[in-house]
N, C-alpha and C positions, 0 to 999 in steps of 0.2 A: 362472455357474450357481448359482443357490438351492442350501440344501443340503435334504438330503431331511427334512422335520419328522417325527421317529416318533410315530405312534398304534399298536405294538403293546405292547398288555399280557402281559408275558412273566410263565406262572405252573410254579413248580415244583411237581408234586403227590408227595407222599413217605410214606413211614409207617416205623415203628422197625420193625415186623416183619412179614414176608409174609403171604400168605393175607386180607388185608383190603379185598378187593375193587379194590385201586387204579387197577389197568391199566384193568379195566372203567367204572371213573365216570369214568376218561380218556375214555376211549372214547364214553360218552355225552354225558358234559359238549361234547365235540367235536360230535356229531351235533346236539345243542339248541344250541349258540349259532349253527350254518349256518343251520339252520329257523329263528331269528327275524334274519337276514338278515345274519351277522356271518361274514367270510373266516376260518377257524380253519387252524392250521396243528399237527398233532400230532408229536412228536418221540420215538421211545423211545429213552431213557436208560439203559432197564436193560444196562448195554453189553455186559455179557455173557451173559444171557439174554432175549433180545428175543423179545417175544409179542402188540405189540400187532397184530402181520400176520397171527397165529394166530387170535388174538380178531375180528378183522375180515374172516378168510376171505379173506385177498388175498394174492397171491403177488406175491414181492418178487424185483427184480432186483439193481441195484445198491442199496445202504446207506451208513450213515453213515460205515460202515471206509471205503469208497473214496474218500471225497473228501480222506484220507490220501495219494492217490496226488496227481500233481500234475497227473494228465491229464485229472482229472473234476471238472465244471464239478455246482454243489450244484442245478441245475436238474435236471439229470438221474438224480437221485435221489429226486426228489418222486414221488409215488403217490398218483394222483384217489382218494377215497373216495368223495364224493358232493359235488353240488353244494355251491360253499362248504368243501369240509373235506376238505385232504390228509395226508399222515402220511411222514414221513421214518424209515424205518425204521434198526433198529439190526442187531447180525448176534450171534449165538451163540456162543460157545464159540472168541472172540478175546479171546485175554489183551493184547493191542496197544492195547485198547480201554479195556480196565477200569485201565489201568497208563500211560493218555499222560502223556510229558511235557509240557513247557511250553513247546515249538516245537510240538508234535504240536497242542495245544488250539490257540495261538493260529493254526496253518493252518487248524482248524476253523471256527472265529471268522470269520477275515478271508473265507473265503469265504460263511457262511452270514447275516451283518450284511443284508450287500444284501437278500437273499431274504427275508430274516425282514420286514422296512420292509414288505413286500408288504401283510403280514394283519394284521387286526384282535385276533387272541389267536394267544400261541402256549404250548402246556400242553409242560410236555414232563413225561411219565413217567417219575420214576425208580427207581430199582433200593432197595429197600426196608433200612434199614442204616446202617452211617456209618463204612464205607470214603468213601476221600477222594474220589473221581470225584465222589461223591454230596452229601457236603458243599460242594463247590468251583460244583457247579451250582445247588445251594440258594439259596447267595449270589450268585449271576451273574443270576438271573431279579429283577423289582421286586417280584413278590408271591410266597407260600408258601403251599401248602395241607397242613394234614396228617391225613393220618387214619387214624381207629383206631375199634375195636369198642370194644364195651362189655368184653371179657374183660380179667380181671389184667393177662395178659401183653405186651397191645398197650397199655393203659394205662403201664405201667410203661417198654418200651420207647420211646414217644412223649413221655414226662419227659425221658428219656436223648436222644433228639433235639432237644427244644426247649433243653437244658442245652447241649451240644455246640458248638450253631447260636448260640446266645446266648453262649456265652464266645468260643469262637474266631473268630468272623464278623459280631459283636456286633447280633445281626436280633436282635428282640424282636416284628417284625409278623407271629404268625401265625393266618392264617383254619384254624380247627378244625372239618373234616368228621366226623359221627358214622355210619359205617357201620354195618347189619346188626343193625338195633334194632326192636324189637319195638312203640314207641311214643315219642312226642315225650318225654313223663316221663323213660322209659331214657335219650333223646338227651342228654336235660338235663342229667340227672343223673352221667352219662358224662362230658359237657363240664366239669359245676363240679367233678368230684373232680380233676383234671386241672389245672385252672385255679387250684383252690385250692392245690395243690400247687407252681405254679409262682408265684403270689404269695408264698408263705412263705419258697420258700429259693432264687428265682431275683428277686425283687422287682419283676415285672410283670404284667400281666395279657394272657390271649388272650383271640382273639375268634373268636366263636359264629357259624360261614357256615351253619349247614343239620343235616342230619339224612336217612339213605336208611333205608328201613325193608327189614328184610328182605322176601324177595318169590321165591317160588320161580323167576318168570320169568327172573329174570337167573341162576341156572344152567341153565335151559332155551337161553337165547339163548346162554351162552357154549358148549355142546354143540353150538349151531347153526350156531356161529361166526358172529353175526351184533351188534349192538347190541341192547338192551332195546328202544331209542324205537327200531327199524324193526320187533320182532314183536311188543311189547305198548305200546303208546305210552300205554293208559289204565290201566295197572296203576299199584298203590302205590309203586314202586319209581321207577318213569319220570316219575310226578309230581311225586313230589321232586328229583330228577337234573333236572328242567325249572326248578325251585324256584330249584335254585341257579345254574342256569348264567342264569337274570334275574337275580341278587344280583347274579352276576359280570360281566356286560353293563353295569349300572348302575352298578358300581364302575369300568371304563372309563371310563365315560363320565364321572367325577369327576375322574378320574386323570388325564385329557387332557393337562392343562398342564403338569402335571410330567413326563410320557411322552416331552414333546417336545425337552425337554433332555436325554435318556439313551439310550444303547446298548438294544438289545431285551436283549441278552444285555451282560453285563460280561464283564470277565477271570475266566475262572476255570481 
């Protein structure tokens, strides 16, 4: 028997500090790469406060705790969201989760490899921080997205992340999302203070995926519990969340050959 070649691009989406939009460009990024015809598979990460089921209005059965046990197969934990794009839920206020050991992940692991082969992308959203859960899965996916507003304090904590990620797990690749910005300028200029930042006293450079502008719609949809792109698809907001998830479509499509010798997920 052939062995299975992987085409999924496994991306961690993260940020040093809460409040900046994450879970929701999860959430969209997932619904725009189904619609231009790409299997997406969404993972919450935040393992101990999980909301991407909240943000999506869908009620979850089984999660990600259960495939801890030995009798549940990672099939049955999967949740249709919409054609193209399901989501593997995480569970609340389990310290089991936010605390596995390293028989605990790699049971994780060994059963979710298969299913992951399945799809085209798989995002997983994580828990905003750099407790080790979060670090450990950083490292485990091929690509990083990370993102921050334009404020002080998601600046500064987003140093503290790409610092952390770069010494201990030595990534230097990360794609820089500019939430909650007012204009491309802002975005910019968000990105170089940032980048200049980590040129000087980390000695690399990031790189610049995109830019969402702020847009009231997306706390209207999250009120609604719904995605951006299903109640305002032509707002400001959802055309750049479209912007990026082409970037990130076409950056598969590059990535192929190297995709095909790698785990979707690594040890973490």
């Amino acid at each position: 028997m052939k062995p299975v070649i992987n085409k999924t691009l496994s991306i961690s989406v993260f940020s040093g500090k809460g409040g900046v939009g994450k879970s929701s460009l999860c959430a969209n990024l997932g619904f725009c790469l189904s619609e231009i015809g790409a299997r997406c598979l969404l993972m919450d990460c935040d393992l101990g406060l999980a909301n991407l089921d909240v943000l999506l209005g869908v009620t979850t059965g089984a999660n990600l705790y259960d495939l801890l046990r030995a009798d549940t197969d990672a099939q049955n934990i999967i949740l249709p969201i919409a054609k193209g794009l399901d989501l593997i839920p995480a569970a609340s206020g389990i310290p089991e989760l936010v605390e596995m050991d390293e028989d605990q992940r790699a049971l994780l692991l060994e059963k979710l490899q298969p299913l992951l082969k399945t799809y085209d992308f798989l995002i997983l959203d994580m828990a905003a921080g750099l407790n080790p859960t979060v670090l450990s899965l950083a490292h485990a996916t091929f690509k990083r997205i990370l993102v921050l507003t334009p404020e002080p304090t998601s600046l500064t904590d987003a140093y503290a992340m790409v610092k952390v990620l770069s010494s201990k797990n030595k990534k230097r690749d990360f794609l820089i999302l500019v939430n909650q910005v007012q204009n491309r300028e802002e975005a910019q200029n968000t990105f170089a203070r940032l980048d200049n930042a980590v040129s000087k006293f980390l000695g690399f450079h990031l790189v610049y995926l995109g830019m969402v502008r702020e847009d009231d719609n997306m706390g209207l949809a999250v009120l609604r519990q719904q995605a951006l792109i299903q109640i305002a698809p032509q707002s400001m907001a959802a055309k750049d969340i479209k912007n990026i998830a082409q970037r990130i479509h076409t950056l598969r499509t590059a990535l192929l050959p190297e995709l095909s010798g790698m785990p979707v997920l690594k040890n973490f």
